[in-house]
C-alpha positions in Angstrom: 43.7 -52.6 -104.0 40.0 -51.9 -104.6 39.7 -51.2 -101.0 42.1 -48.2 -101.2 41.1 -46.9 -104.3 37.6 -46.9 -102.5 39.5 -44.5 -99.1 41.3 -42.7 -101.6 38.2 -41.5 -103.3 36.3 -41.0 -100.2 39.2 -38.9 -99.0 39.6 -37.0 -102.2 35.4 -36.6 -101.7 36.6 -35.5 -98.5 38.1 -32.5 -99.4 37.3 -31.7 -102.9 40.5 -32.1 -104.0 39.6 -30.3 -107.5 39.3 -26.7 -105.6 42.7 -26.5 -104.7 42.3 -24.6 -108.6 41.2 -21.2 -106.3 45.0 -21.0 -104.5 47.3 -22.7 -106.2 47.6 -20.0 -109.1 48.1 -17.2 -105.9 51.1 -19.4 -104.8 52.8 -19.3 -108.8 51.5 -15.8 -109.8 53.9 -14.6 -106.0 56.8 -17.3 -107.1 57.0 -15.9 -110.3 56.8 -12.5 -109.9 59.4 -12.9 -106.9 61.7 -14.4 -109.0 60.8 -12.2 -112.0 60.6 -15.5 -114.3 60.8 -18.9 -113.8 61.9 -19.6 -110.3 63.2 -23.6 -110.6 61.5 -26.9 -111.0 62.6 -27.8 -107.1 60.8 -24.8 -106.0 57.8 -26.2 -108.4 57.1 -29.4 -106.9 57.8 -28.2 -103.0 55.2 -25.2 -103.9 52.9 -27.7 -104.8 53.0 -30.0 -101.7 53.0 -27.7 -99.5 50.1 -26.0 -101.1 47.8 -29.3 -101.3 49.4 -30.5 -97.7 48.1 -26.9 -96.1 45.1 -27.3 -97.7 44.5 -30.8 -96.9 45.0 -29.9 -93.5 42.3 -27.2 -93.6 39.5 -29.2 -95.4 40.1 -32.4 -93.0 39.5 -30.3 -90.1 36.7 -28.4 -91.6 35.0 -31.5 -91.8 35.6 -32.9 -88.4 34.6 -30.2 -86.8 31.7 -29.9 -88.7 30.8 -33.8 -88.2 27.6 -32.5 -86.3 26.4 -29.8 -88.3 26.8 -31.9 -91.9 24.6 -34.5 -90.2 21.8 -32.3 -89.8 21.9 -30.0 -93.2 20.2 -31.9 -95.9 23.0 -29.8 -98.6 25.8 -32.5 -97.0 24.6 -35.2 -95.0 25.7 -37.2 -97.8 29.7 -36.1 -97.3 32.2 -38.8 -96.5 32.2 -37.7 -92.5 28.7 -38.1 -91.7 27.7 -40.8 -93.7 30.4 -43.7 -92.2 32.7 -44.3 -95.2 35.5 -42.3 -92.9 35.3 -42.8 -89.3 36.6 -39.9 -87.3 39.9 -41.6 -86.5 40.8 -41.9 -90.0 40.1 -38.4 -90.7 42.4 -37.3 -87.6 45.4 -39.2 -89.2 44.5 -37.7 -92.1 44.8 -34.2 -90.8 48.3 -35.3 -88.8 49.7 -36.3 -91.8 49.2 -33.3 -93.7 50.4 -31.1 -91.2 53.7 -33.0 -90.9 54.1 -33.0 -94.6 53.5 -28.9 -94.7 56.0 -28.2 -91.8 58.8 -30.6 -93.7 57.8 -29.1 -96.6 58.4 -25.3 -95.4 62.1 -26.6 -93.6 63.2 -28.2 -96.7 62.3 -24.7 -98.2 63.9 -22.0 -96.2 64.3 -21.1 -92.2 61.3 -18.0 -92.7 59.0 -20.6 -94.4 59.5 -23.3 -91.2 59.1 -20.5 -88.3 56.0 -19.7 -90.5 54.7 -23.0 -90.9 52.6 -23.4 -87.5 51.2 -20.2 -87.1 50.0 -20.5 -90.9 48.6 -24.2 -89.7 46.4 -22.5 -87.1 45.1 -20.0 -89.3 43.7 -22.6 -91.4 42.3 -24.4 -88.9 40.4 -21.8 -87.3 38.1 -20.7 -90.2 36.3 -24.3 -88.9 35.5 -23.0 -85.7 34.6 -19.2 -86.2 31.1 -19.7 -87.4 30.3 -21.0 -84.5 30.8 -17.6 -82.4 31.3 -14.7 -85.0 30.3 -14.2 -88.4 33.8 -12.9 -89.5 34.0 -16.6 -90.9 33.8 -15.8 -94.5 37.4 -12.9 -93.5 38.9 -15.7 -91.8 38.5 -17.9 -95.3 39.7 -15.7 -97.0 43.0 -15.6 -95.1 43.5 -18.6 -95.0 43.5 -18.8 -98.6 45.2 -15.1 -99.0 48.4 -16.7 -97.1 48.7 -18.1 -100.7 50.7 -15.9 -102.6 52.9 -14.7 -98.9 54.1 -18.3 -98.9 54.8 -18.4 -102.6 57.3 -15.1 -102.0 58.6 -16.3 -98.7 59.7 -19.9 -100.5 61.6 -17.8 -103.5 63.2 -15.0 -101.8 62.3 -15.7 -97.9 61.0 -11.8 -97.6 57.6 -10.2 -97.6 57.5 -7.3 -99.8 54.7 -5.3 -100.0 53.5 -6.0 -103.2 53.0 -9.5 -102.1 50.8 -8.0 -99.4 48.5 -6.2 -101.7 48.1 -9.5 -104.2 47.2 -11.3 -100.9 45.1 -8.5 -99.8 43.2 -8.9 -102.5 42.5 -12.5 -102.5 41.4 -12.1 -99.0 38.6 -10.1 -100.3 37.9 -12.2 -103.2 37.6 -15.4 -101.2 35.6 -13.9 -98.5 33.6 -12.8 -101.6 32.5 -15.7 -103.0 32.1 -17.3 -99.5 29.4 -14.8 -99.0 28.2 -15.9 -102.0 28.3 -19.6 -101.3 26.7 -19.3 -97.9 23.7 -17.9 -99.1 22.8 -21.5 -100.0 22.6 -22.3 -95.6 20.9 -19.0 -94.6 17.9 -20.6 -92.9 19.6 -23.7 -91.4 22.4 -21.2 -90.4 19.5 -19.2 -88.6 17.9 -22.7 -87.5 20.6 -23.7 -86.0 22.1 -20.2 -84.7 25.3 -20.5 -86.9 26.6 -17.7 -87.6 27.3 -16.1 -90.7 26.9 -12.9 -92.4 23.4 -14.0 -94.5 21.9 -15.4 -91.3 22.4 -12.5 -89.2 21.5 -9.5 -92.0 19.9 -11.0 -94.2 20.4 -11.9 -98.6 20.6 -8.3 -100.1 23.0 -7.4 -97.2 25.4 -10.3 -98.2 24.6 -9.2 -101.3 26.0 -5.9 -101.2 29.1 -7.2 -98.6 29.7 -9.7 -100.7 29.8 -7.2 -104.4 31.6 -4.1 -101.8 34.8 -7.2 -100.4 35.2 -7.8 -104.8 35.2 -4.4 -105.7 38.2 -3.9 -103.1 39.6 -7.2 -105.1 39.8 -5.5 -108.3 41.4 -2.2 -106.4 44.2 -4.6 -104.3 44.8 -6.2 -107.5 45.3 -3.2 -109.7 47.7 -1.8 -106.8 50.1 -5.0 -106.4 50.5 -4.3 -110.2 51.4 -1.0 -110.1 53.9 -1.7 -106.9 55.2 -4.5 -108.0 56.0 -2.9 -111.7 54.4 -5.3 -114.0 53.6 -4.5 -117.4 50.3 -4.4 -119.7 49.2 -8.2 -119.4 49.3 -8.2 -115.6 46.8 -5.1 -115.8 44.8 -6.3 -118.0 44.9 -9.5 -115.5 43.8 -7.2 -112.5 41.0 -4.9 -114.3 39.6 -8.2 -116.2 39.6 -9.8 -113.0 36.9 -7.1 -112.1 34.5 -7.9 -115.0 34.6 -11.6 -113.9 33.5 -10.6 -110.6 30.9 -8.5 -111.8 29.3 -11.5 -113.6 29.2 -13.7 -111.1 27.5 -11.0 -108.8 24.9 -10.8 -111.6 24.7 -14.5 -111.9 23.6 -14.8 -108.2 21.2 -11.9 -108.5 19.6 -12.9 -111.0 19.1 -16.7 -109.5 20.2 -18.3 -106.3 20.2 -21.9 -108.2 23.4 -20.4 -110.2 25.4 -20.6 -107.0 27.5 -23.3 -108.0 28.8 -21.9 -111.2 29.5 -18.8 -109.6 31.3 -20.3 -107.0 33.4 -23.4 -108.6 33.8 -22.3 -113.0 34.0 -18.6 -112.7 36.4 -18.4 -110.0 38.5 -21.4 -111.0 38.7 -19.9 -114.7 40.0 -16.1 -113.2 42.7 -17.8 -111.0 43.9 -19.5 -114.2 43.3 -16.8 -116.5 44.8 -14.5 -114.1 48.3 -16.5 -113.8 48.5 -17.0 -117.6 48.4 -13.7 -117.9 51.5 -12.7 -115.4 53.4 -15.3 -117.2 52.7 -13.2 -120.7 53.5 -10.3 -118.7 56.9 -11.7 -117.8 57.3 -13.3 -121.3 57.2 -10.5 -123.5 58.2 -7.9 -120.7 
């Protein structure tokens, strides 16, 4: 028993099981606007799953691929897949297993969410390998993460309207964001060794001002899945509030790189929260 507890934390190490806070609230915010209210407790739990399975999936083979490149960077040699607790076996079966449980997941759903399934699976396994030729990376996180709130619509009504495209529009932005953000921590050993990513190749203020220009068009995708999607006050001040947030943790960087982590992990975890309560006032007292 102490033995799994021990795999189970490694694994949970492994993937930082506590992030899944940044999509999850995408996912409920589509469901519930899709189903203008509460959408069903069956809906609930397969939402779940499949959104912890998909991003199981991603972070397992994030950290395969990356085996090599966490061994040499000081900031994660210590990570579960460099240091021996998970051999690289163990990880594979890690990463079939999620992707089985996703793909039953989105049959047991609906017939879009199952044709869906696999392409959505190679999405998120790319982002792994794109920083190794093109710098686009931080885009390709954020769509991985901003095909969030199309599978939360496609599991309630097995459509995608366009407001759903504007909500995930804007999460694209926002994750690719704050991955600018993040990255700035591997600018030299990015550079060192030739990794490429949008601080290596231009430089801090440029992913500065990338990074502060992809949350500005957030704020404005936001605002617009609002407006198309005909929510009320709440959901506004969800979308223009959002903006503020974003605003501080570009001024938290700029002021001092060592503030990173808050940036990154509390003020982006609070907004998706924040941001779903707020749709559920919207449709509470619409």
């Amino acid at each position: 028993m102490d033995t799994f507890i021990k795999k189970a934390k490694d694994f949970n190490e492994l993937v930082m099981f506590e992030h899944s806070i940044f999509s999850l609230p995408f996912i409920f915010i589509a469901m519930v606007v899709a189903a203008d209210g509460w959408f069903g407790f069956g809906l609930f739990i397969l939402g779940i799953v499949a959104a912890l399975s998909a991003r199981n999936f991603a972070m397992g083979v994030n950290r395969y691929a990356d085996r090599d490149i966490d061994a040499q960077n000081p900031r994660t040699a210590n990570r579960p897949n460099v240091d021996g607790r998970l051999d690289s076996t163990s990880i594979l079966i890690f990463i079939g297993v999620n992707a089985l449980l996703f793909v039953i997941v989105a049959f047991m759903i609906n017939s879009l969410a199952f044709t869906l399934s696999i392409p959505i699976l190679a999405v998120l396994g790319s982002y792994s390998y794109f920083k190794r030729f093109s710098s686009l990376a931080h885009v390709i996180l954020g769509i991985s993460l901003g095909l969030a709130p199309i599978a939360g619509v496609v599991a309630v009504t097995a459509t995608i309207p366009p407001w759903s495209v504007l909500l995930s529009l804007g999460v694209i932005f926002w994750v690719a964001g704050f991955d600018l953000l993040y990255s700035l921590q591997d600018m030299d050993f990015d550079k060192e060794k030739n990794l490429h990513s949008i601080p290596s190749h231009f430089g801090a203020d440029a992913a500065l001002f990338i990074s502060a220009l992809f949350h500005g068009l957030t704020v404005i995708f936001w605002i617009l899945f609002v407006w198309v999607a005909g929510l009320g006050f709440f959901a506004f001040v969800a979308a223009f509030g959002s903006g503020f947030v974003l605003a501080y943790e570009q001024y938290l960087v700029r002021k001092d790189f060592t503030k990173i982590d808050r940036a990154f992990f509390t003020l982006n975890g609070y907004l998706g929260i924040a941001f779903f309560a707020l749709i559920i006032l919207d449709k509470v007292f619409a």
